[in-house]
Rosetta silent file (secondary structure, phi, psi, omega in degrees, C-alpha in Angstrom):
SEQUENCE: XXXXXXXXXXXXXXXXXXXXXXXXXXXXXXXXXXXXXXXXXXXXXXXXXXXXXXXXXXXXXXXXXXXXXXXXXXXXXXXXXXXXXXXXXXXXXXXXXXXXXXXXXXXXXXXXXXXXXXXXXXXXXXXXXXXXXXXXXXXXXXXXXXXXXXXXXXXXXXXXXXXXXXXXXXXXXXXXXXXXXXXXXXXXXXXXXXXXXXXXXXXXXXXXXXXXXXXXXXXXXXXXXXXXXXXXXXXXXXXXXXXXXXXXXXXXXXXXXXXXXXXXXXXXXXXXXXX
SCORE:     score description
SCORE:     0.000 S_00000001
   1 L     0.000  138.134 -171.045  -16.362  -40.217    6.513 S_00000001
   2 E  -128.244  174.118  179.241  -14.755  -43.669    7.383 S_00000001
   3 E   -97.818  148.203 -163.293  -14.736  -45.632   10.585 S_00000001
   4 L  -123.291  -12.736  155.042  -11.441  -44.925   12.789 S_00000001
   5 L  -145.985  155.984  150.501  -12.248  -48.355   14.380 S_00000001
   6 L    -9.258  131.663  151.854  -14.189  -51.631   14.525 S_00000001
   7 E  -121.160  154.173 -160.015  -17.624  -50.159   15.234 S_00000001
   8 E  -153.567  160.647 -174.371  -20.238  -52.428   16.703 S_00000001
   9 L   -81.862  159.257  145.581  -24.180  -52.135   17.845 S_00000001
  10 L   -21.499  -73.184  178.275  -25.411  -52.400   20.982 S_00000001
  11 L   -53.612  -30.752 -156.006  -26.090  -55.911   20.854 S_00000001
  12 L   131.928  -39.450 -171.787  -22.784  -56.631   20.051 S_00000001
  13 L   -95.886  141.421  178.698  -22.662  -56.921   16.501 S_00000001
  14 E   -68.482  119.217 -177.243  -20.478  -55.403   13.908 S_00000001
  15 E  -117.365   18.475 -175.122  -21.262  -53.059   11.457 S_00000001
  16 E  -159.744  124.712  161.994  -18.260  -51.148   10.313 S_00000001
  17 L  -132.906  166.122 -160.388  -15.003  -52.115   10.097 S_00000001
  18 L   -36.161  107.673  175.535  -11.495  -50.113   10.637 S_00000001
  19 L    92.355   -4.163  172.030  -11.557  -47.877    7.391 S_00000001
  20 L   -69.070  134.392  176.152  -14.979  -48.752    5.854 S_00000001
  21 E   -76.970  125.645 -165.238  -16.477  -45.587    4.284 S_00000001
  22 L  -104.409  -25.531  179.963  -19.969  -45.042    6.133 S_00000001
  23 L  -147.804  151.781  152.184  -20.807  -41.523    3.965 S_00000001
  24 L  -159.970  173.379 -171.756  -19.331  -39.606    1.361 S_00000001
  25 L   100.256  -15.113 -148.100  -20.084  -36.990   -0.861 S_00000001
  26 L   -81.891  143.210  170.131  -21.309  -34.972    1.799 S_00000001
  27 L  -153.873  120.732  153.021  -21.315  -30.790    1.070 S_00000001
  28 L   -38.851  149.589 -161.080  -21.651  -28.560    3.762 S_00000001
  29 L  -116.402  160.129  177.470  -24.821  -26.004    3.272 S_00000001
  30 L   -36.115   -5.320  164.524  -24.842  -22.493    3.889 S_00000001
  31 L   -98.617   -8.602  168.731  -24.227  -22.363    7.123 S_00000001
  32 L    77.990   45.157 -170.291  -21.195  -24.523    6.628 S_00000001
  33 L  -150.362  141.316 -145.671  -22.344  -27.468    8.061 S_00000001
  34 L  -136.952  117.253  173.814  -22.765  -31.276    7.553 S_00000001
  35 L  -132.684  147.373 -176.661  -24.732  -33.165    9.927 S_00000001
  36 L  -102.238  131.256  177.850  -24.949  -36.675   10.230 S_00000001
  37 L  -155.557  145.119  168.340  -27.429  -38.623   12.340 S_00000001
  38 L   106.715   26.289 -172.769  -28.524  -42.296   13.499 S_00000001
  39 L   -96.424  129.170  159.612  -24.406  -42.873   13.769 S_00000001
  40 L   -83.122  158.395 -175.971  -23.312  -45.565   16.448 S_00000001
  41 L   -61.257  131.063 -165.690  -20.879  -44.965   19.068 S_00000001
  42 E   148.722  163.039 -166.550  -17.686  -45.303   18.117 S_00000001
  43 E   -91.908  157.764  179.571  -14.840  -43.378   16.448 S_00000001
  44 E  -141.382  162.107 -169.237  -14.962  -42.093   13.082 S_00000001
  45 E  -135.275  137.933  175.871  -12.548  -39.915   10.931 S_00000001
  46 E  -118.900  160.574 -144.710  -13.898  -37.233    8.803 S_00000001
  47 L  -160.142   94.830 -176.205  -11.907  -36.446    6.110 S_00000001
  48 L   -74.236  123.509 -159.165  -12.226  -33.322    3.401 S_00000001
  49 L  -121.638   -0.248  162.962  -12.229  -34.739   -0.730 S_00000001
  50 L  -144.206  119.286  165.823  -13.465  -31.318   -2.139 S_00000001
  51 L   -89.809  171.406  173.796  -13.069  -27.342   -1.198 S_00000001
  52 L   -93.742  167.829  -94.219  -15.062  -24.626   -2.348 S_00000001
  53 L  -119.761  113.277  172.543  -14.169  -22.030   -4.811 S_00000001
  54 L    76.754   42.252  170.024  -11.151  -19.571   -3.718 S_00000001
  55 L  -155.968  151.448 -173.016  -10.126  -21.834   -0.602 S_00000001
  56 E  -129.484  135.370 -154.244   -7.770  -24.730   -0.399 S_00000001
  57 L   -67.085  162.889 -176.380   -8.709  -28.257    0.558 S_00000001
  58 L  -145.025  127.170 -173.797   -7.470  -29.412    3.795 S_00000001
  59 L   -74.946  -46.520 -126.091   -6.455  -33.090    3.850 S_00000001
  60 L   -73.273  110.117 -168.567   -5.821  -33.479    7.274 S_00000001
  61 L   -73.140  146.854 -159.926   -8.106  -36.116    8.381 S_00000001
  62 E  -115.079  144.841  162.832  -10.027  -34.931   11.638 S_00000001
  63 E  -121.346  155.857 -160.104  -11.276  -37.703   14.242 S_00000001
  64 E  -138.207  120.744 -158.492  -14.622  -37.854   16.221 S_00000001
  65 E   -94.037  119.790  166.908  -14.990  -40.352   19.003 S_00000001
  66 E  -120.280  128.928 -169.211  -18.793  -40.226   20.087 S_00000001
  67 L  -113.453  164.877 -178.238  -18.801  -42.331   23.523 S_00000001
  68 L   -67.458  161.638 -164.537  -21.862  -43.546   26.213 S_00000001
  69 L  -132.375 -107.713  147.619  -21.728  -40.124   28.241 S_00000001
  70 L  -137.913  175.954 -159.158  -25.215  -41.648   30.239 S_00000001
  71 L   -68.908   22.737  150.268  -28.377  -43.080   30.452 S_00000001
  72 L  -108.025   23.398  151.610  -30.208  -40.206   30.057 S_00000001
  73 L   -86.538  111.673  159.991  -28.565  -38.841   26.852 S_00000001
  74 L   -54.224  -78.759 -178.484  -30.923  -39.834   24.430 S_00000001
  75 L  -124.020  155.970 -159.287  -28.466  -38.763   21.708 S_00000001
  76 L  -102.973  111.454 -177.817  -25.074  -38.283   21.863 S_00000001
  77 L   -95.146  142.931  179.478  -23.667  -34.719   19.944 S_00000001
  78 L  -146.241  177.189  173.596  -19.983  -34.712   18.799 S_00000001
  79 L  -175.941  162.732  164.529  -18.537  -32.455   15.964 S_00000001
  80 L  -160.614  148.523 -155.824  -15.282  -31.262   14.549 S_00000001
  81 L   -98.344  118.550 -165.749  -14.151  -28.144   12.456 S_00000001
  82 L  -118.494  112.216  165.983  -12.198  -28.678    8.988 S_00000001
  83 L  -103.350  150.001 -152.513  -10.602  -25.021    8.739 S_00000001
  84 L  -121.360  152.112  156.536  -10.139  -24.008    5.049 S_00000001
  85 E  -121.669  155.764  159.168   -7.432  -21.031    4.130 S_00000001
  86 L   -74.077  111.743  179.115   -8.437  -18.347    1.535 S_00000001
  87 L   -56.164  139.171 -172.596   -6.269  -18.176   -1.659 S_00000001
  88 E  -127.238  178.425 -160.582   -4.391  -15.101   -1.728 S_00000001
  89 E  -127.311  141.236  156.474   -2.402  -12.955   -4.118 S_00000001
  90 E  -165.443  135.892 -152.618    0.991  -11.671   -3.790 S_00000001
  91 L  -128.110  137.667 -167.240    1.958   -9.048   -6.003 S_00000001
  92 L  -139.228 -164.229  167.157    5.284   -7.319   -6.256 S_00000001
  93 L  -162.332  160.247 -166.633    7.359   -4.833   -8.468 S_00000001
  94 E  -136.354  127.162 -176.151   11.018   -4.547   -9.703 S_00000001
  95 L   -98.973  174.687  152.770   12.375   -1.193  -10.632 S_00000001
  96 L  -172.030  163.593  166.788   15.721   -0.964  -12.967 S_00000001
  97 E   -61.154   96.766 -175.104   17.746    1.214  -14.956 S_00000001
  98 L   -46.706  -20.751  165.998   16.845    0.822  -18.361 S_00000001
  99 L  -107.022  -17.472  159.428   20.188    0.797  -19.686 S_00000001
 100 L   -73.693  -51.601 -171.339   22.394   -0.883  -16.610 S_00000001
 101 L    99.005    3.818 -158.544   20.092   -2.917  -16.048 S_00000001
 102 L   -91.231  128.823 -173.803   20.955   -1.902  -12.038 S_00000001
 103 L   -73.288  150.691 -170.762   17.601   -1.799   -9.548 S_00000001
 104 L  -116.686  134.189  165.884   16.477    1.716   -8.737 S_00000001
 105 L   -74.168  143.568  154.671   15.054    2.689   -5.303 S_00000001
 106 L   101.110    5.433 -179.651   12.081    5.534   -4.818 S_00000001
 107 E   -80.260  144.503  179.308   10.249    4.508   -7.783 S_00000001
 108 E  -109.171  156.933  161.556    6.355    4.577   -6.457 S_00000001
 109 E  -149.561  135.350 -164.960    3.406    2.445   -7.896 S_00000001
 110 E  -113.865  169.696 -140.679    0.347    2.183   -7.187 S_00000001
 111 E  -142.995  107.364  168.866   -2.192   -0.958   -7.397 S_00000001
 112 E  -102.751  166.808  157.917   -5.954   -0.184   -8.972 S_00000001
 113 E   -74.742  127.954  171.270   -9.181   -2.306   -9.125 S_00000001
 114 L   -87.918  -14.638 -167.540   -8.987   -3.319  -13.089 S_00000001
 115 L  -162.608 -177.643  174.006  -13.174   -3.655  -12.002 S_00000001
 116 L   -60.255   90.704  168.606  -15.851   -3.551   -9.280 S_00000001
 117 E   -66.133  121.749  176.109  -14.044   -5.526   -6.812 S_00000001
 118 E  -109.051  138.542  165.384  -16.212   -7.668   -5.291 S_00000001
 119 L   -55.735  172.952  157.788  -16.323   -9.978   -1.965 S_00000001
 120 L   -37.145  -43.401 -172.332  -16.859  -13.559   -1.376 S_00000001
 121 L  -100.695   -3.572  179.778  -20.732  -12.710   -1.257 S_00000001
 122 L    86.595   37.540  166.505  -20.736  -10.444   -4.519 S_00000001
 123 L  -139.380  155.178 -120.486  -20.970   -7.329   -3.155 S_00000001
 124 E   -97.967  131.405 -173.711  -19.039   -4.192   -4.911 S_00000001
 125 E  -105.867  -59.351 -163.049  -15.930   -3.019   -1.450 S_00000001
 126 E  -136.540  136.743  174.199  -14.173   -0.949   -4.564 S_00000001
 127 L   -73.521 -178.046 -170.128  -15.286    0.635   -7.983 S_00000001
 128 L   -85.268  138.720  175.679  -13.007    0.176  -10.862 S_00000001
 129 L   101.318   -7.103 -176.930   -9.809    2.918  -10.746 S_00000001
 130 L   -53.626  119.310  172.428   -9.492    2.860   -7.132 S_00000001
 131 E   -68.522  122.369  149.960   -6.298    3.044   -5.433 S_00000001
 132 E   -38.216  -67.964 -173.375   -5.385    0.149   -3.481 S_00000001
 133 E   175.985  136.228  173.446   -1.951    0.911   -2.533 S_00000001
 134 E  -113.680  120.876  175.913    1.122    2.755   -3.157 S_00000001
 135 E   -92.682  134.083  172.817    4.133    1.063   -2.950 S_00000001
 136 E  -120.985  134.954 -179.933    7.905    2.487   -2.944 S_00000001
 137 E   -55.853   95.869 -179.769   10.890    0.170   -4.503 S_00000001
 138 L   -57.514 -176.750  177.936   13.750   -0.283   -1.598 S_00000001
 139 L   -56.505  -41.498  166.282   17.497   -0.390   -2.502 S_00000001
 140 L   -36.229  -26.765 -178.053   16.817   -3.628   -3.840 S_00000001
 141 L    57.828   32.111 -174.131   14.673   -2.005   -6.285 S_00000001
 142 E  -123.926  162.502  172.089   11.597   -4.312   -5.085 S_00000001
 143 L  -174.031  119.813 -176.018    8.457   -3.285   -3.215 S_00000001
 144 L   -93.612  131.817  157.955    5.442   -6.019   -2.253 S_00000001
 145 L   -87.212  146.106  168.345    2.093   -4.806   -1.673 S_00000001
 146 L  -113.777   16.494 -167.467    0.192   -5.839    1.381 S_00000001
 147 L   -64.739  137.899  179.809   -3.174   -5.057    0.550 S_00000001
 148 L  -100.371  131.660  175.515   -5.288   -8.213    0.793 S_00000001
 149 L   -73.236   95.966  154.629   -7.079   -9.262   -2.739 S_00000001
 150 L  -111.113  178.653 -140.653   -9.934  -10.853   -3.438 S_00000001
 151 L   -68.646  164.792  169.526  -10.210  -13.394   -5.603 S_00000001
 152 L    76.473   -0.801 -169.828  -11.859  -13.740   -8.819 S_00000001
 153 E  -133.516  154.245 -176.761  -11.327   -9.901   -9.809 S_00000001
 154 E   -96.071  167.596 -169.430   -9.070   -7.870  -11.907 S_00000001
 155 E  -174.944  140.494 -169.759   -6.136   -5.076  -11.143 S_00000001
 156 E  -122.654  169.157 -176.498   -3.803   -3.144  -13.076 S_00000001
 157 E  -135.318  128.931  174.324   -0.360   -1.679  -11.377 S_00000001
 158 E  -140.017  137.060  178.486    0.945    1.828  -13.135 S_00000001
 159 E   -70.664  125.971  169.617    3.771    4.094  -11.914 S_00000001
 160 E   -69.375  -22.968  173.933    3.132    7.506  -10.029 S_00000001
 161 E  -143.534  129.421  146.617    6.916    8.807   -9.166 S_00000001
 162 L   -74.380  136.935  179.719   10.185    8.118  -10.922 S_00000001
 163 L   -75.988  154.026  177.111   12.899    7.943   -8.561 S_00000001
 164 L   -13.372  111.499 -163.445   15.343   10.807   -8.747 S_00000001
 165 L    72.499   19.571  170.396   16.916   11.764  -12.266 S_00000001
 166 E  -132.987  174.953  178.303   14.973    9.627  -14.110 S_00000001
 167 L  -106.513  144.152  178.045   11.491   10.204  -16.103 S_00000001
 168 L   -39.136  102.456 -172.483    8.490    8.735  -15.387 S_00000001
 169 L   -91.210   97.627 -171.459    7.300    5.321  -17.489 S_00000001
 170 L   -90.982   12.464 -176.065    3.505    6.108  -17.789 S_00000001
 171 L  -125.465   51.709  154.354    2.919    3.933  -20.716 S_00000001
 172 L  -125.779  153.230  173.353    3.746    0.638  -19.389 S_00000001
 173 E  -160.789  139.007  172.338    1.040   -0.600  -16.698 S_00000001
 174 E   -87.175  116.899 -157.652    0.534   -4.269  -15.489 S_00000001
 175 E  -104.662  152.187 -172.780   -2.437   -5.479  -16.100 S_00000001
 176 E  -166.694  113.801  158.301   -3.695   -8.951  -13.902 S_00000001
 177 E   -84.608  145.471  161.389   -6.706  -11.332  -13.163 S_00000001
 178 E  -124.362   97.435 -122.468   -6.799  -13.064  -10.001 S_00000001
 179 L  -146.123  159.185 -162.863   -8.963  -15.736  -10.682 S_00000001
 180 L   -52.151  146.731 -167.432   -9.691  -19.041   -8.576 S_00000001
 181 L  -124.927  160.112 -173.354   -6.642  -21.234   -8.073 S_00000001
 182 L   -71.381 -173.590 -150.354   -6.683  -25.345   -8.050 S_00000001
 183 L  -101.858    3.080 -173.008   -7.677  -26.174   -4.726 S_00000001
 184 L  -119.350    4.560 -171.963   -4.562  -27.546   -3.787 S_00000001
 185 L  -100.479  111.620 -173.133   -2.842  -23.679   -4.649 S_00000001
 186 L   -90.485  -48.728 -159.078   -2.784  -21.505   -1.695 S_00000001
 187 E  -104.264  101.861  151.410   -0.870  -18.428   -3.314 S_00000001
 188 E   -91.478  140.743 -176.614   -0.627  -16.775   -6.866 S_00000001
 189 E  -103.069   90.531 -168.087    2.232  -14.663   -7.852 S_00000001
 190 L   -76.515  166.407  114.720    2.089  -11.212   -9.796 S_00000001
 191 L  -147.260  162.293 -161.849    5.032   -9.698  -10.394 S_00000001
 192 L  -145.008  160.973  169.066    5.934   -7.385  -12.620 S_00000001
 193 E  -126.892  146.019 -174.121    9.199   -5.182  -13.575 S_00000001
 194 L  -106.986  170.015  160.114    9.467   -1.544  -15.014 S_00000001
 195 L  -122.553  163.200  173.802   12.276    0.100  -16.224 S_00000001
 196 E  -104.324  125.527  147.732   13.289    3.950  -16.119 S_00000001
 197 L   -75.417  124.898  171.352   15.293    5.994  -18.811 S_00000001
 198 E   -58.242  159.492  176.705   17.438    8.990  -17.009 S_00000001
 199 L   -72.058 -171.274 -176.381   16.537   11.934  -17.655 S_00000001
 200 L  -152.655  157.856  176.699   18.427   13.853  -20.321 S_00000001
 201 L  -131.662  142.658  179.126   19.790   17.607  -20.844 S_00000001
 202 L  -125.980  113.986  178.615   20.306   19.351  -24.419 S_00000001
 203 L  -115.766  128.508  173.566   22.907   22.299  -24.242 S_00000001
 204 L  -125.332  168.426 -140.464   22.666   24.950  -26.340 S_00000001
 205 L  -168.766  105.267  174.431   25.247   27.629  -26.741 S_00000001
 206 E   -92.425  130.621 -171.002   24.220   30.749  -29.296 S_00000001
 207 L  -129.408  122.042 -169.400   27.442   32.616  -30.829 S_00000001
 208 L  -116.343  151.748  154.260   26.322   36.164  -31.630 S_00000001
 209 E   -92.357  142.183  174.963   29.052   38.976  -33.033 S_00000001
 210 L   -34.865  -37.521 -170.955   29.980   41.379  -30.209 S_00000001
 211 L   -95.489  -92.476  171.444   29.345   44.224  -31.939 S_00000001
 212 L   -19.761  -43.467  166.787   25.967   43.986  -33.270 S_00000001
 213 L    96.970   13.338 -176.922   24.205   41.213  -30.580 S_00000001
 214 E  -140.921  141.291  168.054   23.144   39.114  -33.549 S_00000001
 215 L   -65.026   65.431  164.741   24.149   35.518  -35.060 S_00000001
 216 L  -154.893  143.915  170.426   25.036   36.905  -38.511 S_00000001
 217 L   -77.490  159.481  171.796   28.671   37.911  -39.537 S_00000001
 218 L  -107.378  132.625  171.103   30.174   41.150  -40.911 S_00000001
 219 L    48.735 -126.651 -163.504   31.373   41.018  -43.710 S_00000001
 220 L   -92.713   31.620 -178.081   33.345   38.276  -44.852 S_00000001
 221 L   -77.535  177.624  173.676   33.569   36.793  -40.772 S_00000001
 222 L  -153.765  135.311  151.600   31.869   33.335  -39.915 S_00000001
 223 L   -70.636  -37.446 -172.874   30.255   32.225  -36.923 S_00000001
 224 L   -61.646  138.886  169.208   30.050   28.555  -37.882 S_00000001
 225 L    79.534   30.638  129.646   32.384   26.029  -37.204 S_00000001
 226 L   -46.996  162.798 -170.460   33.935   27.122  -33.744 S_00000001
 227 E  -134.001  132.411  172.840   34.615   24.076  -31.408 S_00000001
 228 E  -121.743  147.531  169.342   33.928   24.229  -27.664 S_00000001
 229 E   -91.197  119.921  172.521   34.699   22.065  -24.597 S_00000001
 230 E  -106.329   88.898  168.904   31.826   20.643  -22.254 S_00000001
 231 E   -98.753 -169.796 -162.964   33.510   19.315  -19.214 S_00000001
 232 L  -104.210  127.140  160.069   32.375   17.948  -15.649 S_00000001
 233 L   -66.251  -56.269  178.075   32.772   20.542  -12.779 S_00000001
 234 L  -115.252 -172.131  171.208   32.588   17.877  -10.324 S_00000001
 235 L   -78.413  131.732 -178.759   32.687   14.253  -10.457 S_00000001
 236 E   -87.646   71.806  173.559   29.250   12.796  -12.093 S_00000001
 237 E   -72.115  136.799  178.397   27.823    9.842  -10.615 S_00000001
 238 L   -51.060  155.691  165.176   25.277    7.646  -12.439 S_00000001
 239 L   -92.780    5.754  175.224   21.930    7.496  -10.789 S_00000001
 240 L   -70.090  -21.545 -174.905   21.371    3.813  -10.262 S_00000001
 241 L    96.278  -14.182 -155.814   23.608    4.133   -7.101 S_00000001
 242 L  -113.201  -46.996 -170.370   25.744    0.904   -8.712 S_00000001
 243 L   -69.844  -21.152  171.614   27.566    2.289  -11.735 S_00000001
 244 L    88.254 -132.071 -157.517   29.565    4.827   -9.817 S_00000001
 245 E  -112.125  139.874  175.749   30.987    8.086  -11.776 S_00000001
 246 E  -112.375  -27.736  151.883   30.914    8.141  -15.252 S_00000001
 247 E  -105.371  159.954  155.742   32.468   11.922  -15.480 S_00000001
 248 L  -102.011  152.824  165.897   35.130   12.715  -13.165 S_00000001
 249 L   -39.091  133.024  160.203   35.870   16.864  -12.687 S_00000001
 250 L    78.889  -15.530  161.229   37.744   18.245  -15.737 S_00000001
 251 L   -96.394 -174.807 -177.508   36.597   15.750  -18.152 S_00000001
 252 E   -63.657  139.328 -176.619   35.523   16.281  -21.812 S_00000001
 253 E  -125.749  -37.537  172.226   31.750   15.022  -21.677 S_00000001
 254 E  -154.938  155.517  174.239   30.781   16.583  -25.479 S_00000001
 255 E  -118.872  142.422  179.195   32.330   18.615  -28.059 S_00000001
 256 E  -140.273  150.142 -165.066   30.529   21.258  -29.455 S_00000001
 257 E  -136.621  150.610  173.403   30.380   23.188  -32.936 S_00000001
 258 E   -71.740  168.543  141.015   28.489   25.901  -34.588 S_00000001
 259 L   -88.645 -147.275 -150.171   26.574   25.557  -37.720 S_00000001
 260 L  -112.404   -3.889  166.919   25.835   27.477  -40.083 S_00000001
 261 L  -104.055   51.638  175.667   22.991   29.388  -38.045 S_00000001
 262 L    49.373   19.273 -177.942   25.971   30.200  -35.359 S_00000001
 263 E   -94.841  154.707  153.806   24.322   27.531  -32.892 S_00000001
 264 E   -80.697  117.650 -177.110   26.477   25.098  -30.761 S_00000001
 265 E  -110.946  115.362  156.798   25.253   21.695  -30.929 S_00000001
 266 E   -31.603   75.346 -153.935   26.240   18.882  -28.640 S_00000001
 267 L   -59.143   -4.204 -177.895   28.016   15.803  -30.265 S_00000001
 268 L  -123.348  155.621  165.009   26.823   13.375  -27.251 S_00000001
 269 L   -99.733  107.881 -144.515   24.374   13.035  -25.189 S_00000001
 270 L   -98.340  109.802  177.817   24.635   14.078  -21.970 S_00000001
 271 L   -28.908   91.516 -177.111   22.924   12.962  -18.505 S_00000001
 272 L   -66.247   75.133 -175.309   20.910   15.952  -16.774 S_00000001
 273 L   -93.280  -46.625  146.920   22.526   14.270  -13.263 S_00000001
 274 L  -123.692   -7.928  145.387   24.167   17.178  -11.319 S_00000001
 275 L   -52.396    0.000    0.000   23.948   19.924  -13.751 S_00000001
């Protein structure tokens, strides 16, 4: 705390002048409060040089004029309030296409306690595994949680839905502490991004002889080594939404050949997308 002006006695005489530091050091007590007493009339500026743990100092110097009110005020009460904000978290997710690279909408994820999440006073709000919040990934292929975090505690983020045609990536999960920030850090910043693989289809095609019902030739015939055509009935759009159609109707998508146990095998691999 400094003097905000010349300050003077009673009498007349000076004992502080404009900007001398009259206390410092001071830390508010459990009740959050700092009191000062046997202070002369006059203005003073109080002025916060340390916050406490998972809050961020506030600079702003506050001033506190204490004036003659009258002669029956013994002592004169004045006071002012240094508001603190609580460091927060903000935690996001990024979907994409694993092979475009193109953001995917509808993917969901949800946000656990990595531990006992505990308050400000140490006492356990959520055990460890809890769901938080489930988030779903706009066109954009982002999606922000708005659950508020506190501090000092751990959290993992793992997905729950793949969006549409693609399969589900359970074995990546984001793991995070959110742990006390410098005092001059209002915000920390998770983020984290998953990718998807599409799903996939394997066509198989059995070539029996007519007469019998069974893959084995008569006599000197052979099943093996016929060639078949896989086209697109309709046009085949990717499923990121971005790449657009990758078969159009009528084309070739795989060629396929028997072996030698009369199966057709697929030479490509082919998207299970609208089939």
């Amino acid at each position: 705390m400094t003097a905000g002006a010349d300050i003077y006695k009673a009498d007349g005489t000076k004992v502080y002048s404009n900007g001398d530091v009259i206390a410092e050091n001071l830390v508010a007590g459990s009740d959050g409060q700092v009191v000062l007493t046997d202070l002369h009339l006059g203005t003073y500026v109080v002025t916060e040089t340390k916050s406490i743990d998972g809050y961020t100092i506030n600079t702003e110097p506050h001033t506190v004029k204490i004036e003659y009110k009258n002669q029956m005020a013994e002592v004169q009460y004045e006071a002012t309030t240094v508001l603190n904000t609580r460091q927060k978290a903000e935690v996001s997710v990024t979907k994409k296409d694993s092979e475009t690279a193109n953001p995917l909408d509808g993917g969901q994820y949800t946000l656990y306690a990595g531990s006992d999440i505990r308050n400000y006073a140490g006492q356990v709000i959520a055990t460890k595994g809890t769901a938080l919040q489930t988030v779903t990934t706009g066109e954009d292929g982002s999606a922000a949680y708005t659950v508020d975090l506190p501090i000092a505690n751990s959290y993992y983020i793992s997905e729950t839905q793949a969006p549409y045609a693609y399969y589900r990536n359970s074995s990546d999960v984001y793991s995070f502490d959110f742990n006390y920030l410098p005092e001059t850090t209002a915000k920390a910043a998770f983020t984290h991004t998953f990718v998807n693989d599409r799903t996939t289809a394997k066509i198989h095609i059995y070539k029996v002889d007519k007469e019998t019902g069974k893959a084995v030739p008569q006599g000197d015939a052979k099943l093996e080594g016929a060639v078949y055509g896989l086209y697109a009935r309709d046009d085949i759009a990717h499923p990121d939404g971005a790449t657009g159609i990758i078969f159009h109707a009528g084309d070739l998508v795989a060629t396929l050949t028997t072996d030698g146990a009369a199966m057709q095998r697929s030479t490509t691999s082919i998207s299970a997308i609208t089939m």
